[in-house]
C-alpha positions in Angstrom: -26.7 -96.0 -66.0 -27.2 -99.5 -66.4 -30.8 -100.7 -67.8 -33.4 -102.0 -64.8 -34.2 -105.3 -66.3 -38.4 -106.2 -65.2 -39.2 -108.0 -68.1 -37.5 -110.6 -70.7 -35.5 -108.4 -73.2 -37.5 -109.9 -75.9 -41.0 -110.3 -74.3 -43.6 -108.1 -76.0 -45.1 -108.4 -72.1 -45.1 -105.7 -70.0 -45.1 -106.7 -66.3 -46.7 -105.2 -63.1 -45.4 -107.1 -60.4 -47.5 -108.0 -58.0 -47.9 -109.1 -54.3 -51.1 -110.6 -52.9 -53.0 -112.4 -49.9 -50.7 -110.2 -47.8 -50.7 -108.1 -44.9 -50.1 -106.5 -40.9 -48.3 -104.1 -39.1 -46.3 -101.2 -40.1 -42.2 -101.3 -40.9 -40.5 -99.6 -37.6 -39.4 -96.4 -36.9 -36.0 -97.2 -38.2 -36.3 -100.2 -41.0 -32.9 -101.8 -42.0 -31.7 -103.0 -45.4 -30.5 -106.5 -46.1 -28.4 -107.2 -49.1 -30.1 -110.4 -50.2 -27.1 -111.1 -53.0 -26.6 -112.3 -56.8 -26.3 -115.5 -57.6 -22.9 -116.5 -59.2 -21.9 -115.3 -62.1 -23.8 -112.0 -62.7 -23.5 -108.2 -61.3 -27.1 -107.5 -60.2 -30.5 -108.9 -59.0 -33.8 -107.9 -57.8 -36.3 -109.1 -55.3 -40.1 -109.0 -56.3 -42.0 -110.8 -53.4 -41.9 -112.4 -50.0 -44.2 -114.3 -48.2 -45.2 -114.4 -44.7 -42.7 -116.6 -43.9 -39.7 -113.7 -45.2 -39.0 -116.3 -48.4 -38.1 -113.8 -51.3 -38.3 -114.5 -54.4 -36.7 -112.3 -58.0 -34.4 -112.4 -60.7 -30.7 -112.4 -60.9 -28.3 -112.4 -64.2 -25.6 -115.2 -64.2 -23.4 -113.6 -66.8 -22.3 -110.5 -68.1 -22.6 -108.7 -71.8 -25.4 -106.5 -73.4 -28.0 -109.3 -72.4 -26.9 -111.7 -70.2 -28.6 -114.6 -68.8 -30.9 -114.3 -65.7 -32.7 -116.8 -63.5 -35.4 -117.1 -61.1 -34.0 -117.6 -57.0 -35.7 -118.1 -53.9 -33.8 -116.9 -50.7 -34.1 -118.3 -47.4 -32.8 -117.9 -44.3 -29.9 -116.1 -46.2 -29.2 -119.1 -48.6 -30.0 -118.0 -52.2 -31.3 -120.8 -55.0 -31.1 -120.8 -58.8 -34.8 -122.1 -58.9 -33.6 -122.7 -63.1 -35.1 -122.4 -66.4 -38.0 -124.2 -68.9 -35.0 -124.6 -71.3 -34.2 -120.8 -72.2 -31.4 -118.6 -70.8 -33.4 -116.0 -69.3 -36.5 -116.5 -66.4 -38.1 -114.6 -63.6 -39.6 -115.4 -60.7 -42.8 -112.6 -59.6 -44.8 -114.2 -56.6 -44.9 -117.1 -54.2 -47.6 -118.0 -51.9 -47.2 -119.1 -47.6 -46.6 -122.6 -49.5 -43.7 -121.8 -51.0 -44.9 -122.1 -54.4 -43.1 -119.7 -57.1 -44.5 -118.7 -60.0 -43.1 -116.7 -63.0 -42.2 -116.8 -66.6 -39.2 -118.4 -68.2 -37.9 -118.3 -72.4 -38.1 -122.0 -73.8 -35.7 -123.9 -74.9 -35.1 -123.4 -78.7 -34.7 -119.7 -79.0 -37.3 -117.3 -80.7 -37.9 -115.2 -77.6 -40.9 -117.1 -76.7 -41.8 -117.4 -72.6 -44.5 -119.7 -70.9 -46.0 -118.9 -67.3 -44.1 -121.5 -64.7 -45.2 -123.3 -61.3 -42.1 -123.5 -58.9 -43.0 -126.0 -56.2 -40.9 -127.5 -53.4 -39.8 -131.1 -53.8 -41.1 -130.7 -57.3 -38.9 -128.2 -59.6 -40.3 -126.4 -62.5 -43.4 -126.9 -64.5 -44.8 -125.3 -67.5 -48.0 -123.7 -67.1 -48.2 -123.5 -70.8 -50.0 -120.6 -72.8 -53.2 -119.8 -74.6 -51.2 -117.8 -77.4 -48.0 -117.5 -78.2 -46.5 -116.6 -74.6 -47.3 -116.0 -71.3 -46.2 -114.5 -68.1 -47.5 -115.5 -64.3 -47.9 -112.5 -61.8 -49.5 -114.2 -59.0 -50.4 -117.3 -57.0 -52.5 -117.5 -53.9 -52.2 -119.8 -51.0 -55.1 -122.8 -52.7 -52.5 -122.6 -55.7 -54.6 -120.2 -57.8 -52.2 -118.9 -60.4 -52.9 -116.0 -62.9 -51.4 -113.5 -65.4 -51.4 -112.6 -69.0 -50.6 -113.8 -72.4 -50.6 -113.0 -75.8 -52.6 -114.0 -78.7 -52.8 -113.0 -82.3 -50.4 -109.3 -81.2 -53.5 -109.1 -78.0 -53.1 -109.1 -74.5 -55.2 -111.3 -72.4 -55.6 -112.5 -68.7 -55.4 -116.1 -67.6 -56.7 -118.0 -64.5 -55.0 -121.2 -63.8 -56.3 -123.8 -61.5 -56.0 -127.9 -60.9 -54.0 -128.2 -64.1 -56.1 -126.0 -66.0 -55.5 -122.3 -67.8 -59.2 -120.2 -68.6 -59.2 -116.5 -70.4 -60.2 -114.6 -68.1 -63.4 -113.1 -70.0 -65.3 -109.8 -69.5 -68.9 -109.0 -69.6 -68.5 -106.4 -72.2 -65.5 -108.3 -73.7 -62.6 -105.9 -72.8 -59.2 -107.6 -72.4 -58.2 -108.1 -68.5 -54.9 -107.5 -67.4 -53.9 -109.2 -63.9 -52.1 -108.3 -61.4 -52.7 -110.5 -58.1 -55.1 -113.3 -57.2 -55.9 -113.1 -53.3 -57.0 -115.6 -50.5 -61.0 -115.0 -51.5 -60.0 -116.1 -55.1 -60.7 -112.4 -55.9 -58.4 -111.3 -59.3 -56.8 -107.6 -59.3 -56.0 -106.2 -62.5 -56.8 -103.6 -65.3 -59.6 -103.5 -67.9 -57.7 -103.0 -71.5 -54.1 -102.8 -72.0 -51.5 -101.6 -69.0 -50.7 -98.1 -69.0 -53.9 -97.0 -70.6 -57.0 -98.7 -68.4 -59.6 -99.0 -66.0 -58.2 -100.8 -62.2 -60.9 -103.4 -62.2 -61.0 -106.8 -60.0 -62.5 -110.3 -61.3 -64.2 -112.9 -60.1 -66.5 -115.6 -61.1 -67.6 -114.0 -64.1 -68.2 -110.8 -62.5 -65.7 -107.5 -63.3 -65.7 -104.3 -61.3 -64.1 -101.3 -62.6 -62.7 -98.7 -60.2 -63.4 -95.5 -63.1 -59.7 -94.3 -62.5 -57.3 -93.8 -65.5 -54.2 -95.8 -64.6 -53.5 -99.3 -63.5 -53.1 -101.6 -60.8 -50.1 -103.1 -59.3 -51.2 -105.6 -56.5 -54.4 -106.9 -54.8 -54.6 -107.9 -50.6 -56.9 -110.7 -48.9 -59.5 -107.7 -48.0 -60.1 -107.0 -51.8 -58.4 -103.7 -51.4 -56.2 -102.6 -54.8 -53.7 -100.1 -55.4 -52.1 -98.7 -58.3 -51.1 -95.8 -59.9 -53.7 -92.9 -61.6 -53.4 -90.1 -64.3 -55.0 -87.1 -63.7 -52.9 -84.5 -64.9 -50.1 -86.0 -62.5 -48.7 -89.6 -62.0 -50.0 -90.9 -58.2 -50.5 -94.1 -56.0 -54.0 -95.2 -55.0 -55.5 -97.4 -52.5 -58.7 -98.4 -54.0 -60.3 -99.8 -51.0 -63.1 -102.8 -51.1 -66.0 -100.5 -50.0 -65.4 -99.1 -53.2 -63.5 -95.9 -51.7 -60.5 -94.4 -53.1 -57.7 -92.9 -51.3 -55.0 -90.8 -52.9 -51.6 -91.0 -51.3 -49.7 -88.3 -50.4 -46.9 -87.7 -52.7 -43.4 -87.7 -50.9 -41.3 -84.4 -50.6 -40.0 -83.5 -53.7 -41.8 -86.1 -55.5 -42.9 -85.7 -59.3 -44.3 -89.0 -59.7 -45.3 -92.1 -57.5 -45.9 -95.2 -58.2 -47.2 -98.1 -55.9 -46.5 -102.1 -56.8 -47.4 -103.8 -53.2 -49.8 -103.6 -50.5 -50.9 -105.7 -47.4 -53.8 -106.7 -45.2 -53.5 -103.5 -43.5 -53.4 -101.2 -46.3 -50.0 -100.3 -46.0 -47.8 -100.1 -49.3 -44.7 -100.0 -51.0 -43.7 -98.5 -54.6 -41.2 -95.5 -55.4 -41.5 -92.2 -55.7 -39.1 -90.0 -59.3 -38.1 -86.5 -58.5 -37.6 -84.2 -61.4 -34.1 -84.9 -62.0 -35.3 -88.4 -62.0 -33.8 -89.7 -58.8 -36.1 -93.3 -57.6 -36.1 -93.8 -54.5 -38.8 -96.7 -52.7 -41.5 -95.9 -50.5 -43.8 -96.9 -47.8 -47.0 -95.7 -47.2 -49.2 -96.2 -44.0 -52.7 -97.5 -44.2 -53.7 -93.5 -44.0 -51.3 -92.6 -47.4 -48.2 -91.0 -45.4 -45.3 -91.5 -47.2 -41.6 -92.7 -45.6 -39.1 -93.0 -47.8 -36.6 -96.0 -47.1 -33.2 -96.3 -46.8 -30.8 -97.0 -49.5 -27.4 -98.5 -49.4 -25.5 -95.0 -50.3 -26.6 -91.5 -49.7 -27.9 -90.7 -53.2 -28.5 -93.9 -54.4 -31.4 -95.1 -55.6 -33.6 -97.9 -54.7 -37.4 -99.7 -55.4 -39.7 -101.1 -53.2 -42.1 -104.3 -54.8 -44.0 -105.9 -52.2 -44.3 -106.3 -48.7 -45.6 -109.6 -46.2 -48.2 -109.2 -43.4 -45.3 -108.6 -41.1 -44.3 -105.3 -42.9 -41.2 -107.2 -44.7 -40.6 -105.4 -48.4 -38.3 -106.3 -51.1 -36.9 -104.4 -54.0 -33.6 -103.2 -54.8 -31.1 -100.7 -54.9 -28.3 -99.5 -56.3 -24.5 -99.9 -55.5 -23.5 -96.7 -56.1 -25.2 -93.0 -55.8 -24.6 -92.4 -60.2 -26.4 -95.6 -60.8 -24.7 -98.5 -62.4 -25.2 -102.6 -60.4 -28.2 -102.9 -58.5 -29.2 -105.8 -55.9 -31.9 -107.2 -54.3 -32.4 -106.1 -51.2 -34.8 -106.8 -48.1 -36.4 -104.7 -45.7 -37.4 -105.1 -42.6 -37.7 -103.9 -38.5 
C-alpha cells in the first residue's frame, strides 16, 4: 500500500491538520464525492481544508519515485493551481481563511530538509513566515489573517502566533510547550499542552491557557470555541470538547476500533475517520449530538479520510482509487 504522505518526508514535525472559524448545517441524506484531481505530473493528492466559499486547499506530488516532489494547490470552481514552493521541492498547503489566504509549510531552497511556515495570498504569491528555530510548519489562519502553528527549536516543539508581520512563542503560564492546531474568528488558539500524541487539549489566548484534563490531542478549533480531538482511555475516540467546558464522547461507528476527528464547524458537526481491526480507514461525519455516518468512497472497499468541513457542511479529504489501497486523491464532499 502506498505511504499517506501528511507531513514532509524529512520534517521532524508532526502535523494535525486543522480547520477553523467554520461552521452550519448538516451534509444530506445522500452526500456525493467530487474527484478534485492531481496536478500534472504526479499519481495522488489530498485535500485538507475548504472555506466557506468551497475553495479547497492540499497537497499534490508532481513526480513519481520513492519521494517525489509535492506542492501546495488551491482548487476552484474545478480549476486546480500549483500555489508553488519557497525554493524546495516539497510544500503543503493546511488552511485558508473566507479571504482566500493559504497557509502552510514549504522545504527551502538549498536542500537540508529544513521547512518555514508560508502566507499564500491572492494577487500576492508566496511569503515566508520565517521561523523561531530551525523550522516551522503553519496549521491555521483566521479571517483578520491570524496565522499559527509550531516549530522547532534546539530538538523542542513550540507554538507560534503570527500577526502584522510578526511571529511570538506562544508561552504558557506554567511553561509547558503548546502545540496548535487552529486559530478561530475570536482570536481564540486550539491546541495541546506538551508534545502531540501525549498531552492535554488546551486553548490559548492572550496569555491565558485552558486545559480540557483529557489524555489525547486536538485536531481543530470552531468560531464558538468548541474543540475536538481524539482521547485515550483505554481506547482511541473523538471528542467534542464544547466552550462551556463540557465534553462529549462520540459514538464510535459500527465496527469501529479507533476514531479519530481532524475538523469541526460552527455547529458542532465533524469529520475524521474511523480504523476497523483489520485496519480498513474509512471517513466520518458526526452530527452535533456524536452520531456517526460514514461517507462514501469512490469503490466498495476502498478507503477514504475526511479533514475538514465549511459552515455549509462541505468536507474534504481523500480516498483511494482502488479497494487494496495503492493512489489516492483528493476528494470533496458535499449535498
Amino acid at each position: 500500500m502506498r505511504t499517506v504522505r501528511r507531513i514532509l518526508s524529512v520534517s521532524v514535525i508532526a502535523v494535525v491538520l486543522a480547520t477553523s472559524s467554520q461552521a452550519a448545517p448538516a451534509l444530506a441524506a445522500g452526500p456525493q464525492v467530487v474527484v478534485l484531481g492531481n496536478l500534472p505530473g504526479g499519481c495522488c493528492s489530498q485535500a485538507f481544508a475548504v472555506n466557506d466559499q468551497g475553495v479547497v486547499v492540499g497537497q499534490s506530488m508532481v513526480g513519481t519515485g520513492e519521494n517525489p516532489p509535492e506542492r501546495p494547490f488551491r482548487w476552484q470552481n474545478g480549476v486546480l493551481t500549483d500555489l508553488g514552493t519557497l525554493g524546495g521541492p516539497r510544500a503543503v498547503a493546511t488552511a485558508i481563511n473566507n479571504n482566500g489566504w493559504i497557509v502552510g509549510y514549504s522545504e527551502l531552497a538549498g536542500g537540508g530538509g529544513l521547512a518555514h511556515a508560508f502566507l499564500w495570498r491572492p494577487g500576492h504569491g508566496m511569503t515566508d513566515l520565517g521561523s523561531l528555530g530551525e523550522t516551522s510548519i503553519a496549521t491555521g489562519i483566521n479571517d483578520s489573517g491570524v496565522v499559527v502553528g509550531r516549530y522547532v527549536a534546539d530538538g523542542q516543539l513550540h507554538g507560534f502566533r503570527w500577526a502584522n508581520g510578526v511571529m511570538a512563542k506562544i508561552v504558557t503560564p506554567t511553561g509547558e510547550g503548546f502545540d496548535p492546531v487552529g486559530v478561530n474568528g475570536n482570536g481564540k488558539i486550539g491546541g495541546s499542552l506538551t508534545a502531540e500524541y501525549s498531552g492535554d487539549p488546551a486553548w490559548w489566548k492572550n496569555g491565558q491557557t485552558v486545559a480540557s484534563g483529557l489524555s489525547g490531542h486536538a485536531s481543530a478549533i470552531n468560531d464558538n470555541g468548541d474543540v475536538t480531538g481524539t482521547y485515550w482511555d483505554g481506547t482511541q475516540g473523538a471528542f467534542v470538547w464544547r466552550a462551556d467546558g463540557t465534553v462529549l464522547h462520540l459514538t464510535m461507528p459500527a465496527g469501529a476500533r479507533f476514531a479519530a476527528t481532524n475538523g469541526i464547524n460552527e455547529s458542532r458537526h465533524t469529520v475524521g475517520t474511523r480504523t476497523t481491526a483489520s485496519g480498513n480507514v474509512r471517513a466520518v461525519y458526526w452530527s452535533e449530538f456524536g452520531t456517526p455516518r460514514l461517507l462514501p468512497g469512490l469503490v466498495p472497499g476502498g478507503q477514504s479520510t475526511a479533514y475538514g468541513m465549511n459552515r455549509r457542511g462541505q468536507t474534504v479529504g481523500q480516498a483511494n482509487l482502488t479497494a487494496t489501497g495503492g493512489d489516492y486523491v483528493a476528494v470533496l464532499w458535499t449535498s
